[in-house]
Structure formats: C-alpha cells, structure tokens
SEZAFI-380566 format. One record per residue (C-alpha): residue number from 1; x, y, z. Coordinates in steps of 0.2 Angstrom, whole numbers. Layout:
{site NUM; {X; Y; Z}};
...
REM end
This chain:
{site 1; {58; -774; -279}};
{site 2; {76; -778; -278}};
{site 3; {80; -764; -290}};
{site 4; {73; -751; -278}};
{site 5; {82; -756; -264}};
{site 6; {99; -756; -274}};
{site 7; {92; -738; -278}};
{site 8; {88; -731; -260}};
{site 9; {104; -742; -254}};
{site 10; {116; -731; -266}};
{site 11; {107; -715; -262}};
{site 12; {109; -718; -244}};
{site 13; {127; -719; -246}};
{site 14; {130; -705; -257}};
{site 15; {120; -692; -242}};
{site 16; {131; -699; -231}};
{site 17; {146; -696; -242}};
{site 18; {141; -679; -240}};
{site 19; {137; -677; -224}};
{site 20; {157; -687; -221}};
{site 21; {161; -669; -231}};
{site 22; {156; -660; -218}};
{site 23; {158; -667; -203}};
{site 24; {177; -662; -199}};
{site 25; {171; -643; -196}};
{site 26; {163; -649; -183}};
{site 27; {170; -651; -165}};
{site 28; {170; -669; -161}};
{site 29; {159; -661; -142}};
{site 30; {145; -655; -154}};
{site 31; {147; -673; -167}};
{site 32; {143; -684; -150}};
{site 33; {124; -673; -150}};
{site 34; {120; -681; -170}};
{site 35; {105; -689; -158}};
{site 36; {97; -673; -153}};
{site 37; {101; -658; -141}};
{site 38; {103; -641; -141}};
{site 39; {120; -632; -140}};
{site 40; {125; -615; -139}};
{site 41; {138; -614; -153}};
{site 42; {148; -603; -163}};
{site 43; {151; -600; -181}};
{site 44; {170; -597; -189}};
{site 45; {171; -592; -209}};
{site 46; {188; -595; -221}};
{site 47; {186; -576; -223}};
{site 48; {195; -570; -205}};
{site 49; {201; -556; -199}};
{site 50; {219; -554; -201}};
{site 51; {217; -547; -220}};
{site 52; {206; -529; -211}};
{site 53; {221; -530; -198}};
{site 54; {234; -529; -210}};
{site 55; {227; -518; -219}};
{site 56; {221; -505; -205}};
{site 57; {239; -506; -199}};
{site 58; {247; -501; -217}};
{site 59; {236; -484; -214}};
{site 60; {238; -467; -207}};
{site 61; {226; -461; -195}};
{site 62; {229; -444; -184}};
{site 63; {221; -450; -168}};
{site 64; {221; -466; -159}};
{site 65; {200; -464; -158}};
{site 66; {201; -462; -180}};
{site 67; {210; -481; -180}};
{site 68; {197; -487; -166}};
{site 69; {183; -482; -176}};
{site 70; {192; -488; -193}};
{site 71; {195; -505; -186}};
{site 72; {176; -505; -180}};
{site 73; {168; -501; -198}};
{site 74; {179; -511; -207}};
{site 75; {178; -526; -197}};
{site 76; {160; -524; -196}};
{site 77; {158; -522; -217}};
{site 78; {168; -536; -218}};
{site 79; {159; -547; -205}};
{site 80; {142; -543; -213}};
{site 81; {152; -548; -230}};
{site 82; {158; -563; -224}};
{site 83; {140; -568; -216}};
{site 84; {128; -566; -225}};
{site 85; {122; -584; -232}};
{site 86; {125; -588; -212}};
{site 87; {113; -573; -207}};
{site 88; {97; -577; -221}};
{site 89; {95; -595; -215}};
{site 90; {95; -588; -196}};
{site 91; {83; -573; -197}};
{site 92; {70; -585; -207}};
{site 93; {73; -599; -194}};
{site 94; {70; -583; -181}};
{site 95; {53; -577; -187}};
{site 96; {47; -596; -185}};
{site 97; {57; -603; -173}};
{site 98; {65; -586; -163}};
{site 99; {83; -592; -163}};
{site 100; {92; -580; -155}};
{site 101; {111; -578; -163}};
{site 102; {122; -561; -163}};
{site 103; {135; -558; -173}};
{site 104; {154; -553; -167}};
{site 105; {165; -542; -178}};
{site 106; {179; -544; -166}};
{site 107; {182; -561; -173}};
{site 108; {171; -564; -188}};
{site 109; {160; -576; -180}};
{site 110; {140; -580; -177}};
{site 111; {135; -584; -160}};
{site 112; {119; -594; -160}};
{site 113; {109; -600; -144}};
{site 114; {101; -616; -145}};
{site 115; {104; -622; -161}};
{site 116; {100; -639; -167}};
{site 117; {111; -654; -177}};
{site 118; {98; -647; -190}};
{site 119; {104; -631; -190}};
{site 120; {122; -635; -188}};
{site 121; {122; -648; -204}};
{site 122; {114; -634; -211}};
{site 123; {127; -621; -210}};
{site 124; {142; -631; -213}};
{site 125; {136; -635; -230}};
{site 126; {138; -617; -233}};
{site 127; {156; -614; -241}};
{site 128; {162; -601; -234}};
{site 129; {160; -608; -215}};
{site 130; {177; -616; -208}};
{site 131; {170; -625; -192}};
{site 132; {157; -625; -180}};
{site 133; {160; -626; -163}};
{site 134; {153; -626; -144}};
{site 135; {152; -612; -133}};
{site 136; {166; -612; -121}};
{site 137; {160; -609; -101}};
{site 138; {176; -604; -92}};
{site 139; {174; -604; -73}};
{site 140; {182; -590; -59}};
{site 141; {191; -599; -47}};
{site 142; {180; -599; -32}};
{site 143; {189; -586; -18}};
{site 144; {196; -596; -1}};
{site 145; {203; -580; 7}};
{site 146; {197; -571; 22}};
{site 147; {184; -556; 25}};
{site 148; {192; -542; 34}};
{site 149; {187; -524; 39}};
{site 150; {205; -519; 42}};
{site 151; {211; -500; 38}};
{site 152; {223; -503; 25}};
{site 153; {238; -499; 21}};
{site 154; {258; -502; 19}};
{site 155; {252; -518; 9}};
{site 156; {266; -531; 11}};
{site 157; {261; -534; -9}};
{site 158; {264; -516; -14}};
{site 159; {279; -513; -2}};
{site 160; {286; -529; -11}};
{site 161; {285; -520; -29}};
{site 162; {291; -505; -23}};
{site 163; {276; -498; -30}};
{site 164; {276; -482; -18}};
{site 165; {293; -478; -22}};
{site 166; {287; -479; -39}};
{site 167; {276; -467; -39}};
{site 168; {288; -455; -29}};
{site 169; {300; -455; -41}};
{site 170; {290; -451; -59}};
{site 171; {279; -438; -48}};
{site 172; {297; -430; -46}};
{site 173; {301; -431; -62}};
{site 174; {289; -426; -74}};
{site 175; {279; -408; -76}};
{site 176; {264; -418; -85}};
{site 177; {258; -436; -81}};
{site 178; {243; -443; -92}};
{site 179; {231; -451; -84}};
{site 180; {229; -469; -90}};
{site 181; {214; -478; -92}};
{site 182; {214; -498; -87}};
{site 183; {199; -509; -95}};
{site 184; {195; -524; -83}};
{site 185; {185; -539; -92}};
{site 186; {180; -550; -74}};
{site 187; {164; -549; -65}};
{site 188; {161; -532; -61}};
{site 189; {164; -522; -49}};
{site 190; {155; -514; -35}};
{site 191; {159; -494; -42}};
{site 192; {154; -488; -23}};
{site 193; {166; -495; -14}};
{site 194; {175; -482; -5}};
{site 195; {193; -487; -13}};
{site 196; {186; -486; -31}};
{site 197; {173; -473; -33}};
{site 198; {183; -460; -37}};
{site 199; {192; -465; -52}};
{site 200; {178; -474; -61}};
{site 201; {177; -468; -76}};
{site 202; {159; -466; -80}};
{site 203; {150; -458; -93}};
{site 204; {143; -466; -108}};
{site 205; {158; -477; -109}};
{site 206; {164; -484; -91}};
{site 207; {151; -500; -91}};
{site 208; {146; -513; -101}};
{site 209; {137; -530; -95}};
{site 210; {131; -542; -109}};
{site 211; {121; -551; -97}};
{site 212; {109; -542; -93}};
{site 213; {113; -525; -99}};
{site 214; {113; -515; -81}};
{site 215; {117; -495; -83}};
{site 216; {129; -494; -67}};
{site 217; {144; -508; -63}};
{site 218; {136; -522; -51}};
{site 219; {146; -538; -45}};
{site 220; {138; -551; -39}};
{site 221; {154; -561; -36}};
{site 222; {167; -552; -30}};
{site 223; {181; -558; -39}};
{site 224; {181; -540; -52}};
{site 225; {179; -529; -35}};
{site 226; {195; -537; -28}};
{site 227; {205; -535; -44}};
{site 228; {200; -518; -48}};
{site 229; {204; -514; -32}};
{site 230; {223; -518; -36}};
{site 231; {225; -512; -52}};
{site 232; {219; -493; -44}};
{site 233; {211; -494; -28}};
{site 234; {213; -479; -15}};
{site 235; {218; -481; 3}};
{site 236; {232; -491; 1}};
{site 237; {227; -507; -8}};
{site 238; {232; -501; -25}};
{site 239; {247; -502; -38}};
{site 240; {241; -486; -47}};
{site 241; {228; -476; -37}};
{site 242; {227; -463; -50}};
{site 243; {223; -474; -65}};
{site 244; {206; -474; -70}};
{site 245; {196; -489; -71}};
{site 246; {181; -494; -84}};
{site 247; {174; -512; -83}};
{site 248; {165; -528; -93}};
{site 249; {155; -540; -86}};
{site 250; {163; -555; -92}};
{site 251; {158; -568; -81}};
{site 252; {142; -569; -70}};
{site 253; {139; -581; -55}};
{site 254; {158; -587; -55}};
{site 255; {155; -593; -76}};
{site 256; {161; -583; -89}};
{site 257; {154; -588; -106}};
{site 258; {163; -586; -120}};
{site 259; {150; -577; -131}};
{site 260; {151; -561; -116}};
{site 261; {169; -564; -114}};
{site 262; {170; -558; -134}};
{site 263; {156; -547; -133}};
{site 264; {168; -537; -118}};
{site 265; {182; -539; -129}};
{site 266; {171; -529; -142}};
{site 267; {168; -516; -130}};
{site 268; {184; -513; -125}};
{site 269; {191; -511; -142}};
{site 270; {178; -497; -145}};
{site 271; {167; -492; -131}};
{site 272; {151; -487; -137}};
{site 273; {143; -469; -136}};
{site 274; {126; -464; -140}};
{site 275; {129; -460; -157}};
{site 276; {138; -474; -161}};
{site 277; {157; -467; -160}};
{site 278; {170; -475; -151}};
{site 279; {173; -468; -134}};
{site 280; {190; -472; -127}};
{site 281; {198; -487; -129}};
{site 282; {208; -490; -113}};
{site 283; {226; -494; -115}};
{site 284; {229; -510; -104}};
{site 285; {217; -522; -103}};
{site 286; {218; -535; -86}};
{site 287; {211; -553; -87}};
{site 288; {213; -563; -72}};
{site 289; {201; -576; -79}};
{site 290; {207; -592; -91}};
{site 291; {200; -611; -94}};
{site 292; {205; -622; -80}};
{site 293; {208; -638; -94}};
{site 294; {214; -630; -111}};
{site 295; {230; -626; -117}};
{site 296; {235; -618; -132}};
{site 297; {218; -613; -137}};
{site 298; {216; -600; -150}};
{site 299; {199; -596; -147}};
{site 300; {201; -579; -141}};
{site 301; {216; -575; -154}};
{site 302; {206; -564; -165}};
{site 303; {200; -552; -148}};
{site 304; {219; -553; -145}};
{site 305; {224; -546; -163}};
{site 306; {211; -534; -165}};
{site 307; {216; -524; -146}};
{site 308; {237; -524; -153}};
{site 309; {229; -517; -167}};
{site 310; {221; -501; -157}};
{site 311; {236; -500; -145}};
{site 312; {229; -510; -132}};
{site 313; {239; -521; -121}};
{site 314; {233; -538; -116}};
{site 315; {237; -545; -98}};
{site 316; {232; -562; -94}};
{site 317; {233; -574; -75}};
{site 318; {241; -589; -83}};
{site 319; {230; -602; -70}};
{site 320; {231; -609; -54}};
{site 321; {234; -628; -59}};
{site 322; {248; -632; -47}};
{site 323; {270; -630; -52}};
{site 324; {270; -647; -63}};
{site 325; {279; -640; -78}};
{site 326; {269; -637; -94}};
{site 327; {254; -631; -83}};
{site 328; {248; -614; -89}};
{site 329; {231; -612; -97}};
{site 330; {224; -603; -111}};
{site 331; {222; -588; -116}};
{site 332; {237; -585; -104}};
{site 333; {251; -597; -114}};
{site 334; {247; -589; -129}};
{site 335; {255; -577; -139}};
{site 336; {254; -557; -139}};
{site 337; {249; -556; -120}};
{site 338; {258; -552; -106}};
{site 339; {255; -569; -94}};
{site 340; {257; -568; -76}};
{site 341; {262; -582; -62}};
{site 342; {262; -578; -44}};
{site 343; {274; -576; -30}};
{site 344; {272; -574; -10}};
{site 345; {278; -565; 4}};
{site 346; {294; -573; 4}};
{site 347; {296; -573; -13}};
{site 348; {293; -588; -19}};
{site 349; {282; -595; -33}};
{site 350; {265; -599; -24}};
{site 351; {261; -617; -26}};
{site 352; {245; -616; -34}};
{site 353; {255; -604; -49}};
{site 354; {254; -614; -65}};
{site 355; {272; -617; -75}};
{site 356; {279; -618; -90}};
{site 357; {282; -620; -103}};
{site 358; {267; -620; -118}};
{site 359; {263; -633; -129}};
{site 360; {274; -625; -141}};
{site 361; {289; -625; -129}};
{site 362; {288; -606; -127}};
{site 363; {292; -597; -109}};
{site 364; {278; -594; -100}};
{site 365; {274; -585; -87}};
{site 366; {282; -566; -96}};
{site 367; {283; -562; -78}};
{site 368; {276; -563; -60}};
{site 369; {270; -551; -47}};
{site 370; {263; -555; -28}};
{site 371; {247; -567; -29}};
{site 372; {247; -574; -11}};
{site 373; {236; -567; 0}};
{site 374; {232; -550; -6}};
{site 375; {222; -538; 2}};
{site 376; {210; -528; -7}};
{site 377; {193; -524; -11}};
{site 378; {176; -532; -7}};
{site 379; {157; -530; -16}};
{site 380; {148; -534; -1}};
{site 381; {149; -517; 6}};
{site 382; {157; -501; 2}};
{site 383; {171; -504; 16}};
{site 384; {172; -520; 15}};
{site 385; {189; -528; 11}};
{site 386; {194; -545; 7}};
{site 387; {213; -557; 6}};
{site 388; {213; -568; -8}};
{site 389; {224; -580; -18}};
{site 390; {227; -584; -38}};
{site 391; {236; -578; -51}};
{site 392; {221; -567; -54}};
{site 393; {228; -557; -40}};
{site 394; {243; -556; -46}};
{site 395; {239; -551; -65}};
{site 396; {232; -532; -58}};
{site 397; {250; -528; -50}};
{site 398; {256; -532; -69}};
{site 399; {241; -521; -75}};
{site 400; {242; -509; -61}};
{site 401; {260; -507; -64}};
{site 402; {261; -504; -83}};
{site 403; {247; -490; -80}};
{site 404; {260; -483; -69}};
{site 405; {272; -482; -85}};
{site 406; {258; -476; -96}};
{site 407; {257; -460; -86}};
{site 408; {275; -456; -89}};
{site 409; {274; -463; -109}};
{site 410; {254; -463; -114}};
{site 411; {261; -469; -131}};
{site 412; {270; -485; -121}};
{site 413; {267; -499; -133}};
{site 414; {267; -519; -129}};
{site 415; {283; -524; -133}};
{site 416; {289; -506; -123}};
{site 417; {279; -515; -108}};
{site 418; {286; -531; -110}};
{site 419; {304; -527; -111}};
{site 420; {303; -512; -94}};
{site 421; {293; -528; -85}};
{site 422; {306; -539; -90}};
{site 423; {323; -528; -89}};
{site 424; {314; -521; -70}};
{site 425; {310; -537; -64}};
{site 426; {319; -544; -47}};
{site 427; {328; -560; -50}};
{site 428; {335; -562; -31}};
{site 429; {319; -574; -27}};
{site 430; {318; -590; -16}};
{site 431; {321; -605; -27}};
{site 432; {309; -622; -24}};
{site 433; {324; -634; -32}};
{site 434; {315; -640; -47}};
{site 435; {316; -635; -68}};
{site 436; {309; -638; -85}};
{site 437; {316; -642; -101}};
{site 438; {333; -644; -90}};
{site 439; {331; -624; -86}};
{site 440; {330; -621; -65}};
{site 441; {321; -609; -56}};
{site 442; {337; -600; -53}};
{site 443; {341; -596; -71}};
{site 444; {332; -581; -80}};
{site 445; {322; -582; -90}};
{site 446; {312; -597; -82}};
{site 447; {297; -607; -84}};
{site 448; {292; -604; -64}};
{site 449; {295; -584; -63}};
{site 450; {297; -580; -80}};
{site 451; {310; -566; -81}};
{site 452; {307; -563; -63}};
{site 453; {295; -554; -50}};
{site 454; {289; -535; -56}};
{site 455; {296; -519; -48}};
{site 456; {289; -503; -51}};
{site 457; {304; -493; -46}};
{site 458; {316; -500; -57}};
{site 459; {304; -503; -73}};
{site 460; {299; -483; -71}};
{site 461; {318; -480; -68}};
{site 462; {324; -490; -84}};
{site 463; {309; -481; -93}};
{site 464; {314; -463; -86}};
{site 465; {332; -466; -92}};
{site 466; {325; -469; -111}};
{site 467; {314; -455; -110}};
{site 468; {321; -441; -99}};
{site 469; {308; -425; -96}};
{site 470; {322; -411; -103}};
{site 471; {323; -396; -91}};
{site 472; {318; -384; -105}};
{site 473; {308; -371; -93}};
{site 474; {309; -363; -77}};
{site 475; {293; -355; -74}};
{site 476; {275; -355; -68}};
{site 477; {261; -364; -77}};
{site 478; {251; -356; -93}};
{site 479; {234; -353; -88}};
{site 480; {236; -361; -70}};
{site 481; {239; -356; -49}};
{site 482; {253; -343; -52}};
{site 483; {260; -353; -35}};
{site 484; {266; -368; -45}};
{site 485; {281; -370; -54}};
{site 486; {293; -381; -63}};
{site 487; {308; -386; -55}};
{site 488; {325; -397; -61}};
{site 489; {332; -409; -54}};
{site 490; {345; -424; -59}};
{site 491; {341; -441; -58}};
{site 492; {352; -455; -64}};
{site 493; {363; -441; -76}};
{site 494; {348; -435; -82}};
{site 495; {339; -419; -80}};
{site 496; {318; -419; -75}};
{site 497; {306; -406; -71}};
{site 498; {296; -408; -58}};
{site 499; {280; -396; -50}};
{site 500; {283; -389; -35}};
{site 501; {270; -377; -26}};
{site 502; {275; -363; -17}};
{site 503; {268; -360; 4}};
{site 504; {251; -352; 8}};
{site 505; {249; -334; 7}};
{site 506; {265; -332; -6}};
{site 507; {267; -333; -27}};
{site 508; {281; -337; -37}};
{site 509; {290; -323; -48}};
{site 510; {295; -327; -63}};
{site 511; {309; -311; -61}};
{site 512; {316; -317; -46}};
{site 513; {313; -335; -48}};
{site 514; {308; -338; -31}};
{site 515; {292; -339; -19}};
{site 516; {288; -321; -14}};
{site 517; {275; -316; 1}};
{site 518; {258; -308; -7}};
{site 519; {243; -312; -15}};
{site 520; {245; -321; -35}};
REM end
C-alpha cells in the first residue's frame, strides 16, 4: 500500500513538472482562471511574421496592389504552415463542442472564443505555440461635448492649421492632384451625413464590419462619424475635403475588441473584392482609439509591420490620461506610428493630452494638432453636428493633413510624413511651465507637443519646395474642355503649373496662347 502511494505521489509530481513547463506562455489574467471559466483568448506561434516581411520587401513588384496581394498569399501560406497542429485540435473540438476561433494572417495568430484551461493547457503543450494570452477589450473614451446644428464653417481648428491656405497653395501649384484614399478603423460611420456622402468610397471595398457583417457603414456610437468628419468632411468641418474615405468597424457600443480591431487591420491591408483580390489599400490609416491602462504593449506590432510593408501609414491618438509625464498609451507610444497629443484654441496642450516619454525613454507625442472642442460630424442625423474633445479629435487633423500631402506626392512615404509634420510644425505655442527628463515644454522636440502643432501650409510648402511641378508645357489638356489650360507661376524660386479655365462662351488657343471668344 505504501508502495502505491509513493508511486501515485511521484507521478503527481512529474505531471505538474510539466504542466510548471508550460505555464510561463501563459498570461498571468488567464493562470488566475486554472479553476474554471471561459476566456476569449488568442494564440501566438515562434514562427512570426517578420521572416514573410523581409522577404516581400527584398522583392519587385510593378504595382502597389501586386505587393498587397503578395503580402496576403504569403502571409496566409505561412499562417496555415505555422497552424496547423493549433487548427486540427480546434475543428475536432468544433464538430463536438462548436468552438468558434478564426485565424489572422496579419499577425500569425488564432483567435478562439470561449476556450477553456482544457483547451489552453492543451495547445501550449504544442511546440511551436509561444504564448497564449486574453483578448484585449479597449474602450472609446465616452464623448462629453455638445450637440449643435450650427452651419459650419471658418473652424477655429482648421483656420489654426492653416488648412485652407493649404489647399490654396498646392491647387496653385500642381496641373495633376491624386486623390488620396484615407482608411479609418473606429466605430463606423454614418456614410449619409451630408459632410460625408460624397466622398465615400463605396464599392466592394469602402466597408467592412467584423461585428455583424452589415453591407452599408452604420455607427452606433458616434465617435467614427465625428472623426471621419475631420479627416474629409465637406462644408467646412474638414482638413481634406477631397480625400476619399473607406472605414472598419473596429469598435462597437464604445468597446473595441481586439480580435475586430486586427480583423480591420486585415481589411485595410487588402480590401477584399468578390473574387478575392485585393482592392485598394488606403494610404493613411487614422486610429483615434488605444488602451486607457497599457503602455508599451506590442500587441498590435505585427498589424503595424505588415501596413509599412504595403505603403501604409499608421496614425494613432496617444490617450487622454492627463499631462503627468510618461502618460501616453498603447499602441500610440509605440514604434512606426505617427502619435498625436492635443492642443487648444490658444495653443496650449489640453489638459487631458497624455505626455511623454515611453517606457523606453523615447519622444512621444511625433506631434500635435487641435483636440479641444472640435466641431464636426454627428450619426444621429444627416445634419447633425457635434464639438468634442480627446486626442482622438486631434489624430484626423494629422490624417487629414498628410492626405493633403498625398495629393501632391501619392508615392509619400512614412518617414517623408514624419519629417514635413515635423520640419512644418509651429513651435510658437503657449507653455504650461513644467518638463520631463529635464526637457521643458519650450524646447523642441518635447514630450508635451512633440516637435510642435501641425500646419498645413508650411508642411505642403517644405514638401512643394522638394518636389517642384516643372513648367514643361503651356497648353490645353489632352483629351479634355479645350477651355482649360496650364499656366506657370513661381513659388518660393521655383516654377509650378497650375489649371486655369478660361470665361463662359470663350476657348483657349494654343497659337495665340490666350482665351479667345467662340465656341471650343
């Protein structure tokens, strides 16, 4: 008797010497549930994706929409690669128990719904799983602005941006402006509003709600509404009124669960057509959501890579947990996006902005743009409009902004962006007295303002001056109105081509060079 107990005594200890294995891949959240529970949860293998990256970036493609669709197959051979053991034991548990799991190429990752300690002890005996952790529920902040059915326009925001005089001056400048295409991951938006119907994308390609799969944008919320209606709205409420805008719904009800916040990453990345193509990817993507607790979290790093990968530039709100330094919040503080704090009328930092620096000791926030009461679109009607606070208002004047410099340089990359946001910024802002890491407010660049508050004149100026539209041609348009033209002018040294349109009831004459009365 004594020699059995001795025996079920050592095995005992040996299972929980392996179980002690395999614990540290799990989050401590999901080791506190060994008792029982269910927990949605995702799985991470050895086997990343930084290998595909690298190796999709070494190659030659002749189209942007070739490497989207490369970056898609590859990533998806390699995730069902990687997987494999991970997807066998869920689709037998599925046919008896109907576990409910998706797999993410973004990241190489599993999501699973419900699982149990069963099934988690189960998969991190498999070798090539690297952890297992909990699904991350981030929450909007909840709007405390003011309803208003005002007739817009002369924005105190936009006017402090110079956004208008922006647009003037590259609409003076260049003969051919690309229209840029601006991806927004929040809750939706209402796509009738009067400010936004117009340049919504549509199509196959201009929608995509992981929730509950609806064919036309909805927002329940308001939240996407209003920042969509920065980024592009009409009528005087937007930084870039002729950017088109497609939208994910990453959040629902005020949460946004991190399963749908990758799945809209996905989406963006290659937006799906019928037959399975990529439609196109947009070429900034504006984020005015992030974890009110975490810093430093590297949960969404892989979404992150994969858009640098396909030419898409990442802009993140930074938080709104208050000026004490070392305040900003994930995914803002991390590395590869473009993190924006927030400023008021008066130019000062708003006091719900969060500050620098990162964990890592790094400057954070890139830069700042208006964030106090700002005045745009609402969902509850089509001409409803609403003034709201956060850093997530100020992340679509960055978005907004950087469209604008798309349509002068469609081939703009992210460390382009970052240096005319920086190098255009305003540094003549209203200091509140305090600093971090010994660096004050006043010097740039800072962990209050970053390198300073965005404005669209200079950044488009600076940009302008590095890529001048040479007056090659003075003549009408092939194939278009015989009464438009090109025109030079000089700006800055340089010369640009502009369009200009000659009167009613007269052409322009390519011998005479000059507007002539008579029919085209």
């Amino acid at each position: 008797m004594r020699l059995l107990t001795i025996l079920a005594v050592a095995i005992i200890a040996l299972e929980d010497e392996g179980w002690a294995s395999t614990t540290f891949k799990i989050e401590s959240r999901l080791l506190s549930r060994r008792s029982g529970g269910k927990a949605n949860i995702f799985i991470s293998f050895y086997n990343g994706t930084n290998y595909i990256l690298e190796h999709v970036g070494k190659s030659r493609f002749g189209t942007r929409s070739e490497k989207q669709n490369a970056v898609r197959s590859r990533l998806i051979a390699h995730a069902e690669q990687s997987q494999v053991k991970v997807r066998d034991y869920l689709h037998h548990r599925s046919r008896t128990q109907g576990t409910e799991f998706q797999s993410l190429w973004i990241t190489n990752q599993v999501y699973i719904k419900d699982a149990t300690f069963a099934d988690i002890t189960a998969l991190v005996d498999l070798p090539e799983v690297k952890s297992v952790t909990e699904e991350k529920i981030i929450q909007l902040d909840n709007s405390v602005g003011v309803l208003a059915k005002p007739t817009p326009g002369d924005e105190w925001n936009l006017q402090k941006i110079q956004a208008p005089e922006g647009i003037s001056l590259w609409k003076a400048s260049s003969p051919a402006v690309a229209v840029p295409l601006v991806g927004i991951i929040d809750s939706g938006c209402r796509q009738t509003h009067e400010a936004l119907r117009d340049n919504w994308v549509g199509g196959e390609t201009g929608w995509f709600d992981p929730y509950d799969n609806t064919q036309l944008p909805v927002d329940t919320d308001g939240h996407g509404t209003h920042v969509t209606g920065t980024i592009c709205g009409k009528g005087g409420i937007g930084v870039y009124p002729d950017a088109r805008w497609m939208a994910c719904r990453g959040c629902k009800g005020g949460d946004c669960g991190a399963a749908q916040l990758l799945q809209c990453a996905q989406y963006m990345t290659c937006p799906r057509r019928p037959d399975g193509s990529c439609g196109t990817a947009p070429k900034i993507v504006s984020n005015s959501w992030g974890d009110r607790v975490d810093q430093n979290d590297p949960w969404f790093d892989g979404a992150i890579a994969t858009w640098h990968s396909v030419g898409i530039i990442p802009v993140f709100a930074i938080g709104n947990s208050g000026s004490a330094c070392g305040s900003v919040r994930s995914p803002g503080d991390r590395n590869g996006v473009i993190g924006v704090g927030s400023t008021t009328e008066i130019d000062a930092l708003s006091t719900f902005s969060s500050v620098g620096p990162t964990v890592d000791g790094r400057i954070k926030p890139e830069i700042s743009a208006p964030g106090s009461n700002i005045l745009s679109a609402y969902y509850e009607s089509d001409t409803d409009y609403f003034t709201d606070s956060g850093t997530s208002m100020a992340c679509p004047h960055v978005s907004g902004l950087i469209a604008m410099l798309v349509a002068v340089k469609p081939t703009l990359t992210y460390d382009e962006a970052m240096r005319y946001l920086k190098d255009g910024a305003d540094r003549n802002l209203v200091s509140s007295g305090g600093s971090c890491n010994n660096i004050p407010d006043t010097d740039f660049p800072n962990y209050q303002f970053g390198s300073g508050r965005v404005n669209a004149l200079k950044s488009l100026r600076l940009l302008l001056n590095d890529n001048p539209f040479r007056c090659t041609v003075v003549g009408t348009f092939a194939n278009a109105d015989c009464r438009k033209y090109y025109r030079c002018v000089q700006i800055g040294g340089n010369l640009y081509t502009y369009v200009m349109t000659c009167p009613s009831g007269s052409y322009f004459n390519t011998g005479s060079k000059k507007c002539v009365l008579g029919a085209c």
